[in-house]
C-alpha positions as CSV (number, residue, x, y, z in Angstrom):
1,X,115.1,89.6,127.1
2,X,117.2,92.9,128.8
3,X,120.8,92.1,128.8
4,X,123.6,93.0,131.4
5,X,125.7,95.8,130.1
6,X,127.4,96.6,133.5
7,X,130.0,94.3,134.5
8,X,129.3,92.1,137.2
9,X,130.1,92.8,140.8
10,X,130.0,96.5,140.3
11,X,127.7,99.4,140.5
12,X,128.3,102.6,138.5
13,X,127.7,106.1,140.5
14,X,128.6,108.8,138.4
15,X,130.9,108.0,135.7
16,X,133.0,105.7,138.6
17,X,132.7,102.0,138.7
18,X,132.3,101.0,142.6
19,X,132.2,97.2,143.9
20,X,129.4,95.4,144.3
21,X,129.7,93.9,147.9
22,X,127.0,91.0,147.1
23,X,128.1,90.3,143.8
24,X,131.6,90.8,144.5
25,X,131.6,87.7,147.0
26,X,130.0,86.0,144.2
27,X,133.1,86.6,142.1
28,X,135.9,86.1,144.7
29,X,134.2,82.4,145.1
30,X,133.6,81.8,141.5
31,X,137.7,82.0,141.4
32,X,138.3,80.0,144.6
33,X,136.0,77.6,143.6
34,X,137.4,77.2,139.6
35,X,141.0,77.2,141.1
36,X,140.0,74.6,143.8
37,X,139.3,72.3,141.0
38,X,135.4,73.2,140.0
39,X,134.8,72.9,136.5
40,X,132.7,76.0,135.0
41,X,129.8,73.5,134.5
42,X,129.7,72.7,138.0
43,X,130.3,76.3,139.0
44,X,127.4,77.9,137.0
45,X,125.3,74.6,138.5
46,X,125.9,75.3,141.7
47,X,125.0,78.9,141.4
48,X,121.8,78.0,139.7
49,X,120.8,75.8,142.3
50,X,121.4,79.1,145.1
51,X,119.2,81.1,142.6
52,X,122.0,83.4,142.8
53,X,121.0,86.5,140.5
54,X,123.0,87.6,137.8
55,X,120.9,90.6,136.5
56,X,117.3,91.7,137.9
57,X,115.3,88.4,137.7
58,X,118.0,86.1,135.9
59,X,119.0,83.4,138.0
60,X,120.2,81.0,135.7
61,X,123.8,80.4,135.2
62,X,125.9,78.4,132.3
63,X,129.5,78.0,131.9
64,X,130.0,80.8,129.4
65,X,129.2,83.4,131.7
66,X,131.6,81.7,134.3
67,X,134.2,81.5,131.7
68,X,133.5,85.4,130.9
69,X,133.8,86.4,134.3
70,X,137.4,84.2,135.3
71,X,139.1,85.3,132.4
72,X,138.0,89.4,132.6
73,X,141.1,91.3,133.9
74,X,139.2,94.2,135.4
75,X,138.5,92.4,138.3
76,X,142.4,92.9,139.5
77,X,141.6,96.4,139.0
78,X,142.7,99.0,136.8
79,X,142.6,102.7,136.0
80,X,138.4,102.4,136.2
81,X,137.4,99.3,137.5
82,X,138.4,98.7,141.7
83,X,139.8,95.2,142.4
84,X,138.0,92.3,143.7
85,X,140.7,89.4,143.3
86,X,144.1,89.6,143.7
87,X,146.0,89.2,140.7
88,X,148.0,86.2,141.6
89,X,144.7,84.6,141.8
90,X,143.4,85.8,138.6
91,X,146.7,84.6,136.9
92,X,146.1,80.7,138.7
93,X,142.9,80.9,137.9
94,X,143.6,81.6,133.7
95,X,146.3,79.6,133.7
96,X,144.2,76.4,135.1
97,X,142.0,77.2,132.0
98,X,144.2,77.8,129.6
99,X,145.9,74.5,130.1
100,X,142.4,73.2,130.5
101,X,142.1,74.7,126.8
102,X,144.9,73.0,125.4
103,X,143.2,69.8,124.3
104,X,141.4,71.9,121.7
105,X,143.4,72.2,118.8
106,X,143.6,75.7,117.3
107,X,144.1,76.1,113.3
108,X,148.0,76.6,112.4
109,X,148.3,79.2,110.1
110,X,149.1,76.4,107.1
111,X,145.9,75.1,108.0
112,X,144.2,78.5,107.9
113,X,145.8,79.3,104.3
114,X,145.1,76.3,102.8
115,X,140.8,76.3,103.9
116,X,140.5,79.6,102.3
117,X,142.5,78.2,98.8
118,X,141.3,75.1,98.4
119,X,138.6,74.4,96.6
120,X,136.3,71.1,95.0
121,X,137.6,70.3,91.7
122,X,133.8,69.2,91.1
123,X,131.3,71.8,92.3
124,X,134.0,74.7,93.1
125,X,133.0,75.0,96.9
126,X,135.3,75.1,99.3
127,X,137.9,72.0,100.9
128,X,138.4,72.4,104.4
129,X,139.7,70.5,107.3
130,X,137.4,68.8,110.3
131,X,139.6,67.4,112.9
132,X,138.7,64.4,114.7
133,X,136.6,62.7,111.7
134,X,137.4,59.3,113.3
135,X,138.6,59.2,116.6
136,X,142.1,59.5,115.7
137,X,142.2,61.0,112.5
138,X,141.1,64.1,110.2
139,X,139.8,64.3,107.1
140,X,139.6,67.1,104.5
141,X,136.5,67.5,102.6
142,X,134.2,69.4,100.4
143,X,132.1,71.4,102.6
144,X,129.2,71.4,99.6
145,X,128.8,67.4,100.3
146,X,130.6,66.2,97.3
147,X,132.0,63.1,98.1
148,X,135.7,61.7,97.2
149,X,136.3,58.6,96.2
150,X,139.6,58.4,98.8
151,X,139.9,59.4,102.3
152,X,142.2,62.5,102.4
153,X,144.3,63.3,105.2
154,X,147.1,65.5,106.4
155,X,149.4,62.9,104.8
156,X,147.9,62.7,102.0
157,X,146.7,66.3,101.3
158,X,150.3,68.3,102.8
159,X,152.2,65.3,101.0
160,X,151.0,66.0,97.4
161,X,151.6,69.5,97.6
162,X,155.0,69.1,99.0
163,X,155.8,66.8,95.9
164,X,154.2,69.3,93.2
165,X,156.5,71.8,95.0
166,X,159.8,69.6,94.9
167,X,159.0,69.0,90.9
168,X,158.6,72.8,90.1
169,X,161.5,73.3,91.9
170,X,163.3,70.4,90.2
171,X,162.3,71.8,87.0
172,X,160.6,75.2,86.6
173,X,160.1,74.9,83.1
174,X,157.2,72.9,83.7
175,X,155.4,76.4,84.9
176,X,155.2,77.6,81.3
177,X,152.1,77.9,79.4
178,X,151.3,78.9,76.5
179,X,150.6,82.8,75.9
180,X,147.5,84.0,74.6
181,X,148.0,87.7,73.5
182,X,145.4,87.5,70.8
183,X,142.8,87.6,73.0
184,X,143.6,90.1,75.7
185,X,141.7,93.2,74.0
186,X,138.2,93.3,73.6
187,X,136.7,96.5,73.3
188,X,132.9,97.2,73.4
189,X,130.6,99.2,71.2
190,X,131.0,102.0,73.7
191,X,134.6,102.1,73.6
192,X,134.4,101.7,69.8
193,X,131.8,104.8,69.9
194,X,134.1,107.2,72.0
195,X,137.2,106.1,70.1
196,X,134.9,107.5,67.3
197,X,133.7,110.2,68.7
198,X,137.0,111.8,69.6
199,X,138.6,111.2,66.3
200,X,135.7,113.9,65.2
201,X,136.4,116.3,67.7
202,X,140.3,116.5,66.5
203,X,139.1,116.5,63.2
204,X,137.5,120.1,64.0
205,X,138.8,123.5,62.5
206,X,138.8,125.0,66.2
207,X,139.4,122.5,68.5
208,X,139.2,123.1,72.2
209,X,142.0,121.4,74.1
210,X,140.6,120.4,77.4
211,X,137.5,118.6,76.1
212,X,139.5,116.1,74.0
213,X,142.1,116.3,76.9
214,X,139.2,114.5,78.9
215,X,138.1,112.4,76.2
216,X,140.9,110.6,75.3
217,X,142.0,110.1,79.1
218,X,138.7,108.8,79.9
219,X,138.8,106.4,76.0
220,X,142.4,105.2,77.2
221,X,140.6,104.3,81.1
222,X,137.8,102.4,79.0
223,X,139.7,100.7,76.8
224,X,142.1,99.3,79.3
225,X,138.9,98.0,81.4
226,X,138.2,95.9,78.0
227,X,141.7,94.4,78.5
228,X,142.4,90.9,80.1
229,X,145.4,90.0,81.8
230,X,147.4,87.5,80.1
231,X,148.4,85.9,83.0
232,X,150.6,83.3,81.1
233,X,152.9,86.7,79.1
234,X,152.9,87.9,82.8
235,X,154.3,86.0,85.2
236,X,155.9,82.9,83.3
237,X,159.1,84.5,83.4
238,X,158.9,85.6,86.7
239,X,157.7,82.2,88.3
240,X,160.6,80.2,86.8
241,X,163.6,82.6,88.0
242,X,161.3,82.7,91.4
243,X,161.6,79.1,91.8
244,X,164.6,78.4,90.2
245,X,166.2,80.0,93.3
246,X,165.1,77.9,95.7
247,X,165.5,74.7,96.9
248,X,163.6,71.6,97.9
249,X,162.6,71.2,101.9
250,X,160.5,69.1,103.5
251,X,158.7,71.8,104.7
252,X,155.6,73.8,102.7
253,X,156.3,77.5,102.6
254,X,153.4,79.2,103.0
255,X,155.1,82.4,101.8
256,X,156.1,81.2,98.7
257,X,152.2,79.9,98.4
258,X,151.0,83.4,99.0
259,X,153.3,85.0,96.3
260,X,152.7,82.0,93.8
261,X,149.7,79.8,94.0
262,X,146.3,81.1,93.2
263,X,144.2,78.0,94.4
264,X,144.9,74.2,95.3
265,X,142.1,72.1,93.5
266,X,141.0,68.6,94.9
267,X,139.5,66.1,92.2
268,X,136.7,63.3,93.0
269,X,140.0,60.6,93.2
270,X,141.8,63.1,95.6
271,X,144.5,64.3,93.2
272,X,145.7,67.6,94.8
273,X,146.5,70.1,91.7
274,X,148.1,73.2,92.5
275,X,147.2,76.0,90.1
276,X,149.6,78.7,90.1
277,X,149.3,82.5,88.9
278,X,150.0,82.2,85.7
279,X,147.2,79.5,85.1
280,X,150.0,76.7,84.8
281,X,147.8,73.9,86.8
282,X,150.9,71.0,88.1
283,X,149.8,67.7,89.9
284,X,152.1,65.1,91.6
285,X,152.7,63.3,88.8
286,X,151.5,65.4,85.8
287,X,151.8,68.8,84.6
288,X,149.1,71.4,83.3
289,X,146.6,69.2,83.9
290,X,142.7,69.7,85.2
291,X,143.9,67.2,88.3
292,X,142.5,63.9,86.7
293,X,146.1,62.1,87.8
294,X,145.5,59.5,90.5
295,X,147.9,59.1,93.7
296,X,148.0,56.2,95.6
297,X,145.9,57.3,98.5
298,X,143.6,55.2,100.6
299,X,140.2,54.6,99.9
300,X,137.0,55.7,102.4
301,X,136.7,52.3,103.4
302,X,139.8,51.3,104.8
303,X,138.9,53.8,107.7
């Protein structure tokens, strides 16, 4: 099906936009009609039933395409576009649906955070938040089906985290883990070829600087790709003066989140574990663990 590329209630002549006198009307009532208390339902019904066109044959209306045209600003005009409304009306007009709006709640920016962090301490997809699961609560969930053997809600989800930030900040010891240096270094049988390789080139009588220049840059690049962090040597230190700074609120930082937590992890039994950057993995009411702790949450059936 052709779609409508020009705006409606204008014509274009030449690189200038130029009102539409039919289609025009058809905005100017559109706005009357929406600030006069028509819903955009009613509006795109009622201009079905007139067979009023929208592009070439199209005569069928819905209540996106009302929407799209009441909250357009062009139609108060601007540098290209001619007005067809005054702007007073196009501001009543907005404002009537943005307040119309307002019953649909918008993600915070906690709530936004913590759907791209958590994840299912069983399968590893995503946890994420649907609002509205009864009719008056929400729930947070696996979004790959796995089912929990508790009902998680805000209270429950924002109330463990709160308490596994209160105990690291009680206590940032419990952050520590254990180092493992021995294993950070692994190199491969390329690595170990080149390392090889350009031992024998500086081994040579004549020996041509630039080569093994490049060699030995390019076997230091290589072996550093056979390197893993040790996340534990790294930022142990650093995560225990961090929060040994701070002090407890009732309130969840999400910037201290961002610059310490590397996931939140929800088990079968709803434990919340928060796993931080250095691997140190804290519950409510154990530390380092896999989140196999249970909180007294409520169970599925009590909804």
């Amino acid at each position: 099906m052709e779609l409508r590329t020009l705006l409606y209630g204008y014509n274009k002549h030449q690189f200038r936009f130029l009102i539409n006198e039919t289609e025009s009307a058809v905005v100017r009532g559109i706005f009357n009609e929406y600030i006069s208390g028509g819903t955009l339902q009613k509006i795109a019904d009622r201009l079905t039933a007139e067979n009023t066109v929208y592009y070439k044959d199209k005569t069928v209306w819905n209540k996106h395409m009302v929407r799209r045209i009441l909250e357009n600003p062009h139609y108060t005009g601007d540098d290209e576009y001619p007005a067809i409304v005054d702007k007073a009306v196009f501001e009543r007009a907005n404002e009537i649906r943005l307040k119309k709006c307002g019953t649909r709640e918008i993600d915070s920016e906690r709530e936004k955070y913590f759907k791209y962090h958590t994840v299912c301490g069983q399968c590893g997809g995503r946890f994420t938040r649907r609002r509205n699961w009864s009719s008056t609560r929400e729930k947070w969930f696996c979004t790959c089906g796995c089912k929990s053997d508790t009902y998680i809600d805000d209270t429950v989800f924002y109330g463990q985290i709160r308490s596994v930030l209160s105990r690291v900040i009680e206590n940032p010891d419990v952050l520590i883990v254990p180092s493992k240096a021995e294993n950070t270094y692994a190199p491969s049988l390329e690595v170990l070829r080149a390392e090889k390789e350009t031992d024998r080139m500086a081994e040579r009588k004549s020996i041509d600087f630039m080569p093994i220049k490049k060699a030995i840059y390019s076997n230091i690049s290589d072996k550093f790709d056979c390197c893993t962090l040790d996340t534990a040597k790294a930022f142990n230190t650093v995560l225990v003066y961090y929060f040994g700074k701070m002090q407890i609120t009732e309130e969840i930082n999400l910037q201290v989140l961002r610059d310490t937590v590397d996931k939140i992890i929800v088990s079968k039994d709803g434990t919340v574990t928060v796993r931080f950057i250095n691997g140190a993995e804290i519950s409510k009411d154990k530390e380092n663990s896999n989140g196999n702790g249970c909180d007294s949450t409520e169970t599925e059936n009590n909804n």
